[in-house]
C-alpha positions as CSV (number, residue, x, y, z in Angstrom):
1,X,80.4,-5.5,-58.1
2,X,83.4,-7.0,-59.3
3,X,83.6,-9.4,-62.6
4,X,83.9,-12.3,-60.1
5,X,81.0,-11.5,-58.3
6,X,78.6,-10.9,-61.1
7,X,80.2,-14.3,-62.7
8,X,79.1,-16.2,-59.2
9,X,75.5,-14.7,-59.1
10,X,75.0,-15.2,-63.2
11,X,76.1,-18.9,-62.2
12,X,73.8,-19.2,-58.6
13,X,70.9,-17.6,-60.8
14,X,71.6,-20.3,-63.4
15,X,71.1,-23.0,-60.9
16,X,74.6,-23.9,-61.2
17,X,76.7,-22.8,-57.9
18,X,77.2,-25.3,-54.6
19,X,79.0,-24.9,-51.5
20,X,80.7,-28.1,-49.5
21,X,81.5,-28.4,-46.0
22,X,84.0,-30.8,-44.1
23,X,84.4,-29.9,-41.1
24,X,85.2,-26.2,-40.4
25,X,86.1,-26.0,-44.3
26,X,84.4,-24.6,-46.7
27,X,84.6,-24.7,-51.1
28,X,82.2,-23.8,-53.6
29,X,82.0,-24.1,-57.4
30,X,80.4,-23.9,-60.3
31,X,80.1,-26.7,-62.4
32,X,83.7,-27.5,-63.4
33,X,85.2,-24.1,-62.0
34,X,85.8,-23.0,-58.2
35,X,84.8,-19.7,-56.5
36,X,85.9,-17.8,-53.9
37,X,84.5,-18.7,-50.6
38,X,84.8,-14.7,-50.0
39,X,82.9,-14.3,-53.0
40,X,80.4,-16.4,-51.7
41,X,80.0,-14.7,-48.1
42,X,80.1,-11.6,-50.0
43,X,77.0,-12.1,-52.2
44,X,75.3,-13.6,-49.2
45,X,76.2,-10.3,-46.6
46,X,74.3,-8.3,-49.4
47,X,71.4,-10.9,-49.4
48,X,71.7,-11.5,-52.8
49,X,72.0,-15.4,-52.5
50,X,71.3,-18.0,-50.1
51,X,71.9,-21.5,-49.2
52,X,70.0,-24.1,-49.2
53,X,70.1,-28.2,-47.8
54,X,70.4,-30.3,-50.4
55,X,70.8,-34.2,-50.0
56,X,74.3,-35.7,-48.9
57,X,76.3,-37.0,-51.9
58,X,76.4,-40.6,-51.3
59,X,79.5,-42.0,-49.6
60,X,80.9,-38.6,-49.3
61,X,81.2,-37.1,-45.8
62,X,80.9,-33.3,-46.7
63,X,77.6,-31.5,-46.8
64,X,76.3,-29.9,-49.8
65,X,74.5,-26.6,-50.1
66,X,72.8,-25.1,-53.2
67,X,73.3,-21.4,-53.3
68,X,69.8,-19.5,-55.0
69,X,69.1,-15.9,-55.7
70,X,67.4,-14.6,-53.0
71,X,63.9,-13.1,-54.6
């Protein structure tokens, strides 16, 4: 596992990762700082996190999706 990748699952553990869509576009971050949308896909292959639907942010047209560790 690379320093990345154990930085993205400490912060998806810690309740603080979320994934946006528009479209066929894809982001995620961490608070203030952005990951790697391979970083993401990468925990998720190994089933180490998933996402979850959370509530549209109002007036925003993306969709929102908490990332958790899988337990």
């Amino acid at each position: 596992m690379s320093p990345a990748q154990y930085a993205a699952l400490h912060a998806t553990a810690s309740g603080y990762v979320t994934v946006e869509s528009l479209g066929s576009e894809e982001w995620a971050s961490a608070r203030h700082d952005q990951i790697s949308m391979a970083t993401v896909w990468f925990l998720e292959f190994r089933g180490w996190v998933l996402r979850e639907a959370r509530r549209p942010v109002p007036g925003s047209q993306s969709v929102r999706r908490l990332c958790k560790v899988r337990k």
